[in-house]
Backbone as JSON, one array per atom type, in Angstrom:
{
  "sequence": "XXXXXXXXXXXXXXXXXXXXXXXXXXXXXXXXXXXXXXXXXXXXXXXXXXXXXXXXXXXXXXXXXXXXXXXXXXXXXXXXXXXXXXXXXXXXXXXXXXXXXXX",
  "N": [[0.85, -1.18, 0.0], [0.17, 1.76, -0.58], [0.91, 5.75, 0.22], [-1.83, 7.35, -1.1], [-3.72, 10.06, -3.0], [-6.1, 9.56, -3.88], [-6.28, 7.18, -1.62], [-6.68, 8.48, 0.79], [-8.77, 10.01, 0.48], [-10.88, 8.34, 0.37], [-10.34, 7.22, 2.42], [-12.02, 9.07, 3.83], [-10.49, 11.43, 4.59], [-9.84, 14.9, 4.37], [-9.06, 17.47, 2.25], [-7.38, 20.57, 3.76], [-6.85, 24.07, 4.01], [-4.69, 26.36, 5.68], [-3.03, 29.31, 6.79], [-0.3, 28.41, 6.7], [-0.2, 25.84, 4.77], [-1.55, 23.51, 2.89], [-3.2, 20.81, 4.1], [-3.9, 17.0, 4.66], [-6.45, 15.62, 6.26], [-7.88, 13.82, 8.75], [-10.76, 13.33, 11.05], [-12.1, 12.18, 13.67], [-14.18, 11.06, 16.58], [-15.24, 9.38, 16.9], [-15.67, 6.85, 19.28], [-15.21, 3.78, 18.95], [-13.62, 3.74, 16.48], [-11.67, 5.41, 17.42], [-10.68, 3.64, 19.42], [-9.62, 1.53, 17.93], [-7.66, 2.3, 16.28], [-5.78, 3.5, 17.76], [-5.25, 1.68, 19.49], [-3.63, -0.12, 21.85], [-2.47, 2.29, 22.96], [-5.14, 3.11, 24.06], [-7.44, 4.17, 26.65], [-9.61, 4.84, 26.97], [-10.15, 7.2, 27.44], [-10.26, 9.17, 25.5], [-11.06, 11.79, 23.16], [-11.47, 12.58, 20.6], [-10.05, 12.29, 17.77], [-7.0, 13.18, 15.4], [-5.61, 12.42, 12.42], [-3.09, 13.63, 10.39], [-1.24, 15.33, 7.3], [0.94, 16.79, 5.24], [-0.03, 18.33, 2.21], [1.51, 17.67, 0.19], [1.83, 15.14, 1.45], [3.6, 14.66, 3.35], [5.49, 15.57, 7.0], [3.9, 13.84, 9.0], [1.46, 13.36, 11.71], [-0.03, 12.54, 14.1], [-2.55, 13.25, 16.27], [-4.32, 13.15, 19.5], [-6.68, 14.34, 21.4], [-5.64, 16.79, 22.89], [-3.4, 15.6, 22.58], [-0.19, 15.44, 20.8], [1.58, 13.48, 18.09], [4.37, 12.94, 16.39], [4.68, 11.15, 13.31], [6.96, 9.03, 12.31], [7.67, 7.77, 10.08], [6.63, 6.63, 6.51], [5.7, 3.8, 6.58], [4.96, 3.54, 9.33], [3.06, 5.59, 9.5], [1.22, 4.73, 7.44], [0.35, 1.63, 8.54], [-1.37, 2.68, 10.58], [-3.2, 4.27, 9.4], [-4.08, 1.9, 8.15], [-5.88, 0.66, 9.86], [-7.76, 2.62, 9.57], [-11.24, 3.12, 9.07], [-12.61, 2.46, 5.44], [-14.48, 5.68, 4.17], [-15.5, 6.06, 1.73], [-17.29, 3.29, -0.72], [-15.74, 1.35, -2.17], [-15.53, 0.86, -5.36], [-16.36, -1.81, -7.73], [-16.71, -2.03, -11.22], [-18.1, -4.45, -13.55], [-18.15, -4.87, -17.06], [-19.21, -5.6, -20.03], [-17.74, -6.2, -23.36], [-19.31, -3.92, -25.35], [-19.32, -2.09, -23.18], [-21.47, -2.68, -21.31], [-23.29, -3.09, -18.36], [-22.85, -5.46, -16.47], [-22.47, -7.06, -14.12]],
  "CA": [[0.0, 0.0, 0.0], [1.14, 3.56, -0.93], [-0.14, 7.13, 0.45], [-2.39, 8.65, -2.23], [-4.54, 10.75, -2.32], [-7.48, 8.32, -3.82], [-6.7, 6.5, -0.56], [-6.9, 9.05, 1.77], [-9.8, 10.53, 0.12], [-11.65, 6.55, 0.63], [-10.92, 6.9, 3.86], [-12.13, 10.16, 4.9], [-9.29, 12.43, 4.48], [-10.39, 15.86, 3.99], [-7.69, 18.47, 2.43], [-7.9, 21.73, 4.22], [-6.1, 25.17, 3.73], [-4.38, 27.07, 6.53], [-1.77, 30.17, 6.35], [0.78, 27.4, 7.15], [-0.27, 25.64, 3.95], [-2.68, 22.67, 2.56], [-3.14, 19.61, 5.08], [-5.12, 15.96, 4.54], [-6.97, 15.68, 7.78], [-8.87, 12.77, 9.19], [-11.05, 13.61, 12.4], [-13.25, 11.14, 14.49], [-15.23, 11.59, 17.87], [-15.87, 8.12, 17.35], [-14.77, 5.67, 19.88], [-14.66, 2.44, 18.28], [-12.24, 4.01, 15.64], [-10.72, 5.92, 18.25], [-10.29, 2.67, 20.37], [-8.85, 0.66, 17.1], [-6.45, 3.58, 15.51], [-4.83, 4.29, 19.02], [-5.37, 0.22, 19.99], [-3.06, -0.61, 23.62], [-2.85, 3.39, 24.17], [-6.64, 3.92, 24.52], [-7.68, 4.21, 27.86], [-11.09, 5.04, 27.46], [-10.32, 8.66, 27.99], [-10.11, 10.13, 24.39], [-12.38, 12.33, 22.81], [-11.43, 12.72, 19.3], [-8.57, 11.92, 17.0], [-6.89, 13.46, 13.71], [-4.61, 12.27, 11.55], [-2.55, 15.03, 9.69], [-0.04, 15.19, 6.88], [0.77, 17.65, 4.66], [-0.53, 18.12, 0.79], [2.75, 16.09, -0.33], [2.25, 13.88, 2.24], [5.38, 14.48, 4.23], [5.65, 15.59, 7.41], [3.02, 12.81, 9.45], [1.27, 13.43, 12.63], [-1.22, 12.1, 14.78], [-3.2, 14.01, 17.57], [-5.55, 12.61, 20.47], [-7.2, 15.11, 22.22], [-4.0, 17.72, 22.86], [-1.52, 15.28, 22.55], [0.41, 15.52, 19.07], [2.66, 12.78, 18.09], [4.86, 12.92, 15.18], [4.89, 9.82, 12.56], [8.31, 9.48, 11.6], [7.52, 6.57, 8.84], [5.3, 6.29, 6.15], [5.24, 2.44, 7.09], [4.21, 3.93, 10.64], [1.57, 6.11, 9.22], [0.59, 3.29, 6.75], [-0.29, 1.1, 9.73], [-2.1, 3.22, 11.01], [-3.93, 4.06, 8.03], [-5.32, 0.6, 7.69], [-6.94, 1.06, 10.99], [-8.99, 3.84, 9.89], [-12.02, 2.56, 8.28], [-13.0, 3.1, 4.0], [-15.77, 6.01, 3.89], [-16.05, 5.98, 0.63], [-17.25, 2.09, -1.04], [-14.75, 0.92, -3.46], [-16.75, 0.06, -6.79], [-16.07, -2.23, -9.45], [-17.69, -2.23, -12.26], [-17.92, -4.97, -14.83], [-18.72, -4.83, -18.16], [-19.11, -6.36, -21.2], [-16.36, -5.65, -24.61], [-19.7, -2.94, -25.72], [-19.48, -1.01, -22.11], [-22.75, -2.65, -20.79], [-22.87, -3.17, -17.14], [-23.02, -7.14, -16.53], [-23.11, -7.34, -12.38]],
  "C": [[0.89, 1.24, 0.0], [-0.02, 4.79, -0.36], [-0.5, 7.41, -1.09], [-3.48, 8.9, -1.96], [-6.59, 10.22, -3.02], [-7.71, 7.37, -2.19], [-7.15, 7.24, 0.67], [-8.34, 9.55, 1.63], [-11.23, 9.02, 0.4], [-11.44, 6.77, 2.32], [-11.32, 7.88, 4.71], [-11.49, 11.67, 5.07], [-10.42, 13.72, 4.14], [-9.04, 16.93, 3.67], [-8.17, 20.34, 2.55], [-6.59, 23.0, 4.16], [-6.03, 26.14, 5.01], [-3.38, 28.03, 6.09], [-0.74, 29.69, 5.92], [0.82, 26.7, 5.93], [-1.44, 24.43, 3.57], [-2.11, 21.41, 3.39], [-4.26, 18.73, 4.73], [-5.15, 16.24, 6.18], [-8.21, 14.94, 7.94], [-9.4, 12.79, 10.47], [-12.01, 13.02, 12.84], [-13.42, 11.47, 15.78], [-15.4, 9.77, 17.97], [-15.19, 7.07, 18.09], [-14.51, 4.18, 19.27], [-13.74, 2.66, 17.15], [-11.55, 4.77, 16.34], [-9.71, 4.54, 18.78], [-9.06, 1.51, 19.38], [-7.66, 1.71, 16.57], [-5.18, 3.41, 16.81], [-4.55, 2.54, 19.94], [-4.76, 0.31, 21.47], [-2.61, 1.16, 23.76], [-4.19, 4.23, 24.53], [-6.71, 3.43, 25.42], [-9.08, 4.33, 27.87], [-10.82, 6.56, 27.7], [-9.88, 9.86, 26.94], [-11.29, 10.5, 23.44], [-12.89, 12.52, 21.49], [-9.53, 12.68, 18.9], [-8.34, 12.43, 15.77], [-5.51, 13.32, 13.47], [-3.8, 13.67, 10.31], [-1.46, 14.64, 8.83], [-0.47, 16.17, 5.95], [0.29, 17.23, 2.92], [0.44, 17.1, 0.21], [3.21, 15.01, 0.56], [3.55, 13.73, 3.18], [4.45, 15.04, 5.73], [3.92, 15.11, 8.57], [2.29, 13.46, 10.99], [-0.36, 12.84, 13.47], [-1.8, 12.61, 16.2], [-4.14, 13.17, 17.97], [-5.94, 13.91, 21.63], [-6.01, 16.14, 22.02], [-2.74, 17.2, 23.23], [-1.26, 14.85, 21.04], [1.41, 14.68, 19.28], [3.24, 12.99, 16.97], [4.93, 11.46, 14.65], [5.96, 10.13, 11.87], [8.48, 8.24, 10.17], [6.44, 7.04, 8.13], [5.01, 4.93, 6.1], [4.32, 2.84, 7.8], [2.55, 4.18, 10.1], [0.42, 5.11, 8.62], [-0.38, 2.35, 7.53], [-1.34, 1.54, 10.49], [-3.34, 3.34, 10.17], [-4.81, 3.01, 8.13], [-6.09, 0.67, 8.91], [-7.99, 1.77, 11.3], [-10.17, 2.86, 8.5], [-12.2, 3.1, 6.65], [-14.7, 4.15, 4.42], [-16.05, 6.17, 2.89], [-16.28, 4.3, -0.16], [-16.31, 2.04, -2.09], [-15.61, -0.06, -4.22], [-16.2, -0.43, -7.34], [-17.38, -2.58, -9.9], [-17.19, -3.38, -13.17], [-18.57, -5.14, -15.83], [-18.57, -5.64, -19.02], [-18.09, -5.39, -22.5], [-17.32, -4.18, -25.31], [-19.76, -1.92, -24.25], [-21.12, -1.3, -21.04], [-22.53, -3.16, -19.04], [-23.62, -4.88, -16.75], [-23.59, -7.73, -15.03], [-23.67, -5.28, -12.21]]
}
């Protein structure tokens, strides 16, 4: 698996514009993807979570409430990544050799 921005965008990502410059940004409230993202350091005592990286994908970070961690991998981040659920469905389509839609 590779960062792009089809995947981030599947899972939620939103890219947002600050002075500072353009950021993907993934933000949940929700505990059961809180509880899986953050796995053996949830406690039960987090309120929301966002994932952060910049427009070219570099410099990684992950916040819980007001604590900011830096992701110094994009393995790391990666991993993480798969933990966050798809909000968008991933379609296939198949067709037939004239373009007709078969399933």
């Amino acid at each position: 698996m590779k960062i792009t921005e089809k995947l981030l965008k599947q899972k939620g990502f939103k890219l947002n514009a600050y002075s500072e410059g353009k950021f993907w940004e993934y933000e949940t409230s929700d505990q059961k993807i809180i509880e899986n993202i953050l796995q053996e350091d949830y406690f039960g005592d987090k309120n929301a979570v966002c994932l952060q990286l910049k427009e070219d994908f570099s410099d990684k970070k992950l916040a819980a409430d007001s604590n900011v961690w830096e992701i110094k991998t994009e393995e790391e981040f990666l991993n993480i990544l798969k933990r966050v659920p798809y909000k968008t469905k991933i379609e296939t389509t198949i067709t037939d050799e004239k373009g007709r839609k078969l399933l």
